[in-house]
N, C-alpha and C positions, 0 to 999 in steps of 0.2 A: 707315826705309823709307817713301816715298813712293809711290802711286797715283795714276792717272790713268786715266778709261774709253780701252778699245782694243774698238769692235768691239760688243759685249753684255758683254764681260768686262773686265779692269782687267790694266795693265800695272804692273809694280811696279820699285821700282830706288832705289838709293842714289847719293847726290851722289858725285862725286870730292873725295879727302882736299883739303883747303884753300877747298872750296867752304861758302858759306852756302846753305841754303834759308831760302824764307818760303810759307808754302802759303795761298791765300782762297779762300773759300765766298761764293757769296751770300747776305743778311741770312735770319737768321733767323725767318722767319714760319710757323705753324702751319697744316699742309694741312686742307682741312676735312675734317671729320669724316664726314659722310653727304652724298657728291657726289652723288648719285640727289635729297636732299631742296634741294639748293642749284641744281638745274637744274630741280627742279620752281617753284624759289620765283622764279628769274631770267624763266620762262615764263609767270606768274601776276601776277609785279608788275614786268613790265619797265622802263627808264629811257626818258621822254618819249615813250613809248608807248602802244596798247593791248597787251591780250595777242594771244597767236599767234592767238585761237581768233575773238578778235573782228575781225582781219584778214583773215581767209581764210572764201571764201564759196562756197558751195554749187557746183559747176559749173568754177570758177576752173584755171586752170593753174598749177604752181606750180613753180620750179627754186629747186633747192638749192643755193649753190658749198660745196665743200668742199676741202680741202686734201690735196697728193697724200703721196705714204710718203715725201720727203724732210721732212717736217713731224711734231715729234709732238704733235700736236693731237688729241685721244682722241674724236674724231668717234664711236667705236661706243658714246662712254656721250653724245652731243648728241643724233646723228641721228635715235635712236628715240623719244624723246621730243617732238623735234618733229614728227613724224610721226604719234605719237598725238595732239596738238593740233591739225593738220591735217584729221584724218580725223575728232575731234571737232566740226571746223565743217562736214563735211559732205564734203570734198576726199577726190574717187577715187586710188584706189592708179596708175590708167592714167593722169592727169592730171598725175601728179610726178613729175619728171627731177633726180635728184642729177648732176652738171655735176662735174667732178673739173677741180679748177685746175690744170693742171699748168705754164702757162707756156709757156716753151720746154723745161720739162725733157722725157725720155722719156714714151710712153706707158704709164700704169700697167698692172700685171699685172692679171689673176682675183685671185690670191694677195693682193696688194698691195689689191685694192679690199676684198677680204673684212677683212682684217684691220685697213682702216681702219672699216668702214660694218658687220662683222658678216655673218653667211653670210645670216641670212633677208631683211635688205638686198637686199644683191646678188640673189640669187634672184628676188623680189619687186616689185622695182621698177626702173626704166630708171635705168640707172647710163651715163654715157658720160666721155669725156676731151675738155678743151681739146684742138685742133688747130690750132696758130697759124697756119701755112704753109695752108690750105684758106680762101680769100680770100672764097671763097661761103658762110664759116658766120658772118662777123661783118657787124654795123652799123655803120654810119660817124656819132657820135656829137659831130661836127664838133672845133673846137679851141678850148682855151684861150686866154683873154685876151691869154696870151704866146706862141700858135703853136705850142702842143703836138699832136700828135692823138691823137684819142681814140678808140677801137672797143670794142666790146664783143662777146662770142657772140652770136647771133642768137635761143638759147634762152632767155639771162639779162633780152636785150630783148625778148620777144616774151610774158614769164610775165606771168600778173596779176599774180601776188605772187614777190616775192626776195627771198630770203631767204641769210644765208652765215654761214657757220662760222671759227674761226679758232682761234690763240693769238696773244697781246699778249705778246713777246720780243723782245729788242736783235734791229735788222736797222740791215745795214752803210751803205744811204742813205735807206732810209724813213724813219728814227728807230729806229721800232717798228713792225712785222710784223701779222698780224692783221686784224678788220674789213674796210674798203674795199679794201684789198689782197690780198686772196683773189680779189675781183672784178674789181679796175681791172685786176692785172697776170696772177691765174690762169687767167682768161676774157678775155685779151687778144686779138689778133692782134701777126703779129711785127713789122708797121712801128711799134706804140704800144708794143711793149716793148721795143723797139731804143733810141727815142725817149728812153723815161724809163730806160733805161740808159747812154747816149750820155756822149760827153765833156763836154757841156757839162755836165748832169747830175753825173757821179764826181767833178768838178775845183770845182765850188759850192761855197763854204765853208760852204752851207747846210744841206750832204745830207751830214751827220754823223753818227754809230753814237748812237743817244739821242738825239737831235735831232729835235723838233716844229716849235716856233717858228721863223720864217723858212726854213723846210727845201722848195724848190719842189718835189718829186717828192712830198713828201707831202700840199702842196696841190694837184698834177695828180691825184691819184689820188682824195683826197678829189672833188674835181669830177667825175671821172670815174664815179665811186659813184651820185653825186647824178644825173647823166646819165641811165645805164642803168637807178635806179628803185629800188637798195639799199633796202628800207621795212624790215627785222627782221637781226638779228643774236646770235650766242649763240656769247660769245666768254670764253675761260677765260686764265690765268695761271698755268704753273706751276713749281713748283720743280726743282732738279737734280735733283731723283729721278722729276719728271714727275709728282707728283702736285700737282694742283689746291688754288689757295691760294685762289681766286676764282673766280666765275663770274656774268656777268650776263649780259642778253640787253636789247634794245627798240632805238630810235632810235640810228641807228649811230656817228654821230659825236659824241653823247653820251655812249652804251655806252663806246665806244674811249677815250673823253676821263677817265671814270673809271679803266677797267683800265690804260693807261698809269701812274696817279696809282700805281697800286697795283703794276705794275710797275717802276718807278721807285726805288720805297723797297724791295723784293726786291735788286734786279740789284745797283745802287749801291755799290761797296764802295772806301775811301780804302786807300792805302798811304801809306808815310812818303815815299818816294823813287821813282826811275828803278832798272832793274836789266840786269844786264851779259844774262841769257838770264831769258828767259819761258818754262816751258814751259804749254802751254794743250792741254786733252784737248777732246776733242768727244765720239768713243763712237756710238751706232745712236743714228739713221738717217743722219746726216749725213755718218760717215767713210764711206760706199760708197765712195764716187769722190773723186777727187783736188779736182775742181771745189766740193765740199760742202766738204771738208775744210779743202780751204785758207782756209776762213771764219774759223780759229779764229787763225792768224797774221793774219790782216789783221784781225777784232776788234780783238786787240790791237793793232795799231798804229795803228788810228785810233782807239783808246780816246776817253773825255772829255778826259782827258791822256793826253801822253806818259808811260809805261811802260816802256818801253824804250828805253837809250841807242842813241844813235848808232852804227852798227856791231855793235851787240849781235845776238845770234842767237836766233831765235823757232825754237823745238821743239815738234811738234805727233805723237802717235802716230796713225796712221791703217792701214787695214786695207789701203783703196781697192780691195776684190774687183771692184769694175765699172771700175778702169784709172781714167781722166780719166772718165769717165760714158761715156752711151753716149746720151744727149739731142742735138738736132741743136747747143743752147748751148754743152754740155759739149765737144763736139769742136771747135767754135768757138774756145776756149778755149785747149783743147791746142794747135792748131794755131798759135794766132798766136805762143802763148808757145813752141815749137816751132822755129817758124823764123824766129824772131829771135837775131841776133847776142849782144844782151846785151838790160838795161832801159831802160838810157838810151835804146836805137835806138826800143825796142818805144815806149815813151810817144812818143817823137815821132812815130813815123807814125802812131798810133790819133790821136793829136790834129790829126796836118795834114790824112787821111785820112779819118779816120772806122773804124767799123768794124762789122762784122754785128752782130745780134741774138743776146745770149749772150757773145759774147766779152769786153763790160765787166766780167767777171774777170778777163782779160787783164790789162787795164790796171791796175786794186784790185791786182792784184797786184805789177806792175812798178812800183807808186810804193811798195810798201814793199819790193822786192827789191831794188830800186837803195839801199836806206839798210841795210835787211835781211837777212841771209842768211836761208833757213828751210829749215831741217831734217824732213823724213817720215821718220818711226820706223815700221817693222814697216808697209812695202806690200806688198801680193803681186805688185804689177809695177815694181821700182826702175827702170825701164829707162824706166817714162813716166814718174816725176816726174824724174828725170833730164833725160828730153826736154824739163820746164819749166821749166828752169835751178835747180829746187829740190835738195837735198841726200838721197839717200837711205839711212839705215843702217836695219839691220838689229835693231841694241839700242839701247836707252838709252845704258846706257855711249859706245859711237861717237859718240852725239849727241854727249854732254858732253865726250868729245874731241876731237871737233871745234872743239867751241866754245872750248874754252882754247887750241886752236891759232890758229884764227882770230882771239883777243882775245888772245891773246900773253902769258896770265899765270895762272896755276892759282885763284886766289883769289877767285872770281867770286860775285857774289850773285845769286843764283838764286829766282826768283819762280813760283812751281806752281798755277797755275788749272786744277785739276777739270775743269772746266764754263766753258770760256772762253767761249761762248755765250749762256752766259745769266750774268757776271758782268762789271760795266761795272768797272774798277779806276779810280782817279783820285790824283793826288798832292797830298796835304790840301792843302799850302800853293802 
């Protein structure tokens, strides 16, 4: 019997007779013990830093970015804390605005913000959302050496002090997730994250799933950090159960440069070989919508290596209670993969064309549907991943017959990622 998260809960199911599994976990490392004492010690002896308390001055303004509920970044054990540091240098409760990055995704709920920042948060303090589309809330931040542009929120530009939140996790063209990028792309506007979503951008052989070195979106964003004024950071690392294996905070590009090091040797895991179907779980927050979801087949297939053969079929369970999402990105999304013919079409008009802000899933996805079939297990609207040319049943089983139909031969090896998200596979040799 096999699992995989569905949702908050776990879908369960056995292989078809003549099938192999092979199931991975990410590495092994020990959550810490007393997260309260390892966020106090990240705050007091930060990386190429001072501490928060000797940053922040009397009078000062200060914004916070934080990460919205498609993220599980456990902001309600960061935020309070830096907010006692704060208000230890003297910094009024009216004086500090927590900024929620949402990107292009939706705007977050009451519910959504409580559960990320905590009720007396909320309450308490000016909590607001990115708004990408409202062109009078950002600074023009100018451009990159190489013609990128750069904007920032007006509030993240405007604080003495910024400060931001994160987790350091595989992201499909940052590298890794986290740091600067709460900032460059959460507190964006939609012309700069169209930008570093764009085809020139997806098609880079630089802007690869684990990928720092030579990767340009994460040197745009890294600048764009620097830009806007990024000075503190308290960014954590954590395992598939979501519990904290790390945590530091100071100098961000520093900070990020360690937790990488230490995400790296978590996620990292070899196989012996390529395999006929992957299936890869995602689980809450990410399987809301079809848009989060499908992150976990396209992980896999832009893995460090190839994982999947040619023609193999990627299974992912997903819930997708909000349909394709309900973010202006998310419908972007549905829509282009929607009213395309097939993938072959869809990749060629995103690249001779161009295409919105958000829809660069579109594309992530038509470069490995066109190699790919992928299969959605247990959505509650088969009718829109259907509409993304994706496969939708109803059981496991369906899946995996499918896939012996489509691969033509019962005897498949089958590779089972938990936590395709946060597990990078690679083929040792």
């Amino acid at each position: 019997m096999y699992k995989v998260p569905y949702g908050k809960t776990e879908i369960e199911f056995n292989l078809l007779p003549g099938m192999k599994g092979t199931v991975i976990y990410s590495q092994p490392i020990s959550p810490l013990a007393d997260v309260s004492a390892a966020i106090d010690k990240a705050l007091a002896e930060p990386i190429n830093s001072a501490p928060l308390r000797d940053l922040a001055r009397k009078g000062d303004s200060v914004c916070i970015v934080f990460t919205d509920i498609t993220r599980a970044c456990p902001d309600y054990l960061l935020i309070p804390p830096i907010l006692r540091e704060l208000h230890a240098a003297g910094v009024r409760k009216e004086d500090v605005t927590l900024l929620c990055g949402t990107g292009l995704h939706r705007a977050s709920t009451y519910e959504e913000k409580v559960a990320k920042l905590g009720v007396h948060v909320v309450e308490n303090y000016r909590v607001v959302d990115n708004k990408p589309q409202n062109a009078a809330d950002f600074v023009d931040l100018g451009q990159t050496d190489s013609g990128i542009p750069l904007s920032a929120n007006k509030i993240a530009c405007e604080a003495d002090l910024l400060i931001s939140t994160g987790i350091v996790e595989p992201h499909q063209i940052a590298g890794y997730s986290g740091a600067r990028k709460t900032v460059a792309i959460g507190a964006a506007d939609e012309e700069m994250i169209g930008y570093m979503h764009g085809p020139q951008m997806i098609d880079h052989p630089g802007t690869r799933l684990g990928k720092i070195s030579g990767n340009p979106l994460h040197e745009a964003i890294t600048e764009a950090a620097r830009r806007v004024g990024l000075r503190f950071i308290l960014n954590v690392v954590s395992d598939e159960e979501e519990r904290p294996v790390a945590i530091y905070g100071g100098e961000p590009e520093a900070t990020f440069a360690k937790l990488v090091t230490i995400a790296r040797k978590l996620y990292t895991v070899p196989v012996p070989h390529k395999y006929d179907v992957v299936v890869g779980g995602v689980g809450f927050p990410k399987d809301a919508n079809l848009y989060q979801a499908s992150r976990a087949p396209s992980y896999i297939f832009f893995a460090p290596t190839p994982v999947v053969t040619k023609g193999g079929v990627l299974i992912t369970p997903a819930r997708c209670e909000e349909g394709a999402g309900k973010g202006i990105g998310e419908q972007r999304f549905f829509e282009e993969m929607h009213s395309s013919p097939n993938m072959s079409a869809l990749l060629e008009k995103m690249r001779q064309k161009g295409y919105q802000p958000g829809a660069q899933r579109a594309l992530i996805m038509a470069k490995v549907m066109e190699v790919n079939p992928v299969v959605i297990v247990g959505a509650e609207f088969p009718e829109i991943v259907r509409g993304t040319k994706m496969i939708p049943t109803q059981t496991m089983e369906e899946a995996l017959e499918f896939a012996v139909k489509h691969i033509g031969r019962p005897d498949l090896d089958v590779l089972i990622i938990p936590h395709a998200l946060l597990t990078l596979p690679f083929v040792k040799d």
